[in-house]
Phi, psi and omega in degrees: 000130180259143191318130168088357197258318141022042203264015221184090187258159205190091166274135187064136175255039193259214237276297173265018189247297176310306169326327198281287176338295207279321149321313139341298199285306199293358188275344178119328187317133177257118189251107188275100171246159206210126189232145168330308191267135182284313198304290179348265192343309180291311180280017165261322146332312136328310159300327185239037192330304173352314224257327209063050177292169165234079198284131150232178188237023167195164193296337197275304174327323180281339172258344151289336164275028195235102191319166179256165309355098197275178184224126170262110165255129170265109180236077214231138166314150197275160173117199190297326173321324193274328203279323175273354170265354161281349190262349191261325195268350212285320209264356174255358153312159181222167153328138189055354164322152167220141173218129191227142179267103186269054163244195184264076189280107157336111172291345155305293188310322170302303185326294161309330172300305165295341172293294174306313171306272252277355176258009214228124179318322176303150161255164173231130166229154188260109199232160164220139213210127221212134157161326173096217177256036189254313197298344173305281175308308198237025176124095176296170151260143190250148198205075180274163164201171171158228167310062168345295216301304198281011180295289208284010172271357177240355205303301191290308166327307189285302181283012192262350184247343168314186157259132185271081172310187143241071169213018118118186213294119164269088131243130162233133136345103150275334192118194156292188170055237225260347208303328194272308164317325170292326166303310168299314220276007178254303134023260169324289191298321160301340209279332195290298188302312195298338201263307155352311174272337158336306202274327175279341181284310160327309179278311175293002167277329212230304173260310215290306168243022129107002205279137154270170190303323194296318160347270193325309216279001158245004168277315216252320163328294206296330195280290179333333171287329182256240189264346190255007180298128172195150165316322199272304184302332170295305150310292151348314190296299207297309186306350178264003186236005179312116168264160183270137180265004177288330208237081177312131164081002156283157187282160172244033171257337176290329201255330171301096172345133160273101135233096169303101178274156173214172219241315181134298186349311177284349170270342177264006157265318152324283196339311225262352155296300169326314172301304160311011172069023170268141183267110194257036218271345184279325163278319164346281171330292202301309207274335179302305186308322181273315154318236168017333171245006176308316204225086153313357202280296159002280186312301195315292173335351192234300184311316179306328185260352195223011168081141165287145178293155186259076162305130162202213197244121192301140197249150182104333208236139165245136176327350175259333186288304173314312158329300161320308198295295187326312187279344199267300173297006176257326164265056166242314144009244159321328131337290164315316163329298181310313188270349151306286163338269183329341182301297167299316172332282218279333188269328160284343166087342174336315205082349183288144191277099210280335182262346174300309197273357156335304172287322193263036171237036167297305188215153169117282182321173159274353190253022172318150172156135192356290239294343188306313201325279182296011142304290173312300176320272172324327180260017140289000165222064122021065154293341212074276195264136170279356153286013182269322206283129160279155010265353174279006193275329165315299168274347179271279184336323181267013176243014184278335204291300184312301184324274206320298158345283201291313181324322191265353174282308179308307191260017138251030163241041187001070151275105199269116177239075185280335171280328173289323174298308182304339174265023188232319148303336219274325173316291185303327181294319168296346180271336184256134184209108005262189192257215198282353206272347185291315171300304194288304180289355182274189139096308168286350168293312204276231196282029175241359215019073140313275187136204185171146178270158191240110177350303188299329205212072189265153188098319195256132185249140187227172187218145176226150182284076191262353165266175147267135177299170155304304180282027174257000000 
């Protein structure tokens, strides 16, 4: 190994860090990598002669093979692994060295990190990184933060391994601290709502009218083609056309456990809504869904005593009408998202631009899909709520009559479609006025004395006697 020789070190090597690795090479980058396990290395080196890695056999051999400034990329499970491999590279780093965790990183922890990196001669960015591992190999969408100062030593690296729309690399400057994780972990929580109503579509395609997978899988083609083209619809298409090989002429989605495994991500989106007072009910509904279906045993167990749902075939309703439900509720999704995002701005101060990440999550990503284009639009006439803006204040008004068919269809043939329903309240509450909140506040008024505003004299809080005292 020659000292400096280098342009690039790529610490963990599983599925996306190699898939990274190896993109780094095919872009011209000479890629130095290092994996705990030495064998990793070696046999990815081996594998891919093409690529010229350079495998070591340690962190300092990996930062002496690297020209200056040098660059680090980490693509290591989130959590203390990360902490310890910045606490393993800090004493062999220099002035302007960068190092960035391209993993799935909680953004308080980037936020700590960066924080801690700012007494330190190195700069630290935080990047999110969205494609899974095709997108890895042949172009991610990338989201970076952190450290400014450390941006323009990876700028041309990042964009030369992205994914391209044509609105050009997805990539942008997410902001500072924590901003570029945060942005993956909304990402993640859209990521959570989409596939869930995919999945409620599914099902009402499949019990709700009675369609088999060849059915879907032209159903799902077709959606693709239209206003719904997204990677998950697309996919959705192809699994469905899947046969089981154990089982001829069976679908091999059928064959699959109803158990949703997670990561985490979509609960740490739901938390950080909360913290921020934003109302998230659709990814919520997704992540509830995945809780709820974790432990069949469970389940069986509430089906022995209380009967299997009498699930049947929804009366009333058309495959264009799920469509509709689908398309409507996928944009109160991004909405939500969005309107998270803005959330985050403002309280933290990030700098980011909500139409940047718009674009570069246009290709690459997993939540790629038509629906940004109007997206982009809409958050370029800054209403605040994105269902205000056209064109989508459009498409969602001409699709409630239908959304509403299947929510009411769904649950009196007890089909549970909870992202569709929750994104169809979440619509009706903003739309009704008044709602439900004049009671809730009579009641905290009644026994917290809180106060209430008075319809008549809104801005002014007043308190009232709505109970009897003890002594009257």
């Amino acid at each position: 190994m020659t000292s400096g020789s280098c342009d690039v070190g790529l610490i963990g090597l599983g599925v996306m860090g190699g898939g990274l690795a190896r993109n780094l090479a095919s872009r011209g980058y000479r890629v130095a990598i290092y994996s705990r396990s030495r064998e990793t290395a070696l046999r990815l080196q081996a594998t891919h002669p093409e690529a010229g890695f350079t495998a070591v056999s340690d962190l300092g051999d990996l930062v002496r093979s690297l020209s200056r400034p040098r660059r680090v990329f980490l693509l290591v499970p989130a959590g203390a692994g990360v902490d310890d491999l910045l606490s393993a590279l800090n004493p062999f780093l220099e002035q302007d060295d960068v190092v960035v965790d391209a993993g799935n990183s909680h953004y308080q922890d980037t936020e700590r990190r960066c924080a801690e990196a700012s007494a330190r001669p190195w700069r630290f960015l935080g990047m999110g990184v969205s494609g899974g591992a095709d997108g890895a190999l042949r172009g991610p969408s990338l989201m970076p933060g952190g450290d400014v100062r450390g941006w323009p030593q990876v700028e041309r690296v990042c964009e030369a391994i992205a994914a391209a729309s044509d609105r050009g690399p997805c990539v942008a400057w997410c902001g500072r601290g924590g901003a570029g994780h945060f942005v993956k972990m909304v990402h993640n929580g859209i990521e959570y709502a989409d596939m869930q109503l995919l999945a409620e579509s599914a099902l009402l395609l499949r019990r709700g009218l009675g369609l088999e997978p060849a059915a879907l899988a032209e159903i799902f083609e077709a959606w693709n083609g239209a206003e719904l083209e997204s990677f998950l619809v697309e996919t959705a298409a192809r699994i469905h056309r899947v046969e089981d090989p154990g089982v001829p002429g069976a679908s091999l989605v059928d064959a699959v456990l109803d158990r949703a495994g997670q990561k985490g991500t979509g609960r740490w989106t739901v938390e950080a809504a909360l913290a921020l007072g934003v109302a998230a009910p659709v990814v919520a509904a997704a992540v509830d869904a995945r809780l709820l279906s974790a432990d069949p045993g469970a389940r069986s167990g509430v089906r022995a005593r209380l009967g299997q749902a009498p699930a049947g075939k929804v009366e009333g309703v058309s495959v264009d009408d799920v469509r509709s439900a689908f398309y409507a509720s996928r944009i109160v999704a991004y909405a939500e998202g969005f309107t998270l995002l803005g959330a985050a701005v403002r309280e933290h101060a990030y700098g980011t631009s909500l139409a940047e990440v718009a674009r570069i999550w246009r290709a690459g990503c997993i939540i790629r899909a038509r629906v940004l284009d109007a997206i982009l639009v809409a958050l370029s006439m800054d209403l605040g709520w994105l269902v205000l803006a056209e064109p989508l204040r459009a498409e969602v008004a001409q699709r409630v009559p239908a959304w509403r068919r299947i929510v009411s269809a769904a649950v009196r043939g007890a089909l549970p479609v909870p992202a569709m329903s929750a994104s169809l309240a979440w619509l009706d509450t903003i739309r009704t006025s008044p709602g439900s909140a004049a009671l809730i506040q009579a009641l905290r008024d009644s026994f917290g004395a809180h106060g209430y505003e008075r319809r008549d004299r809104p801005g002014e809080l007043v308190h009232s006697a709505w109970l009897p005292t003890l002594d009257s």
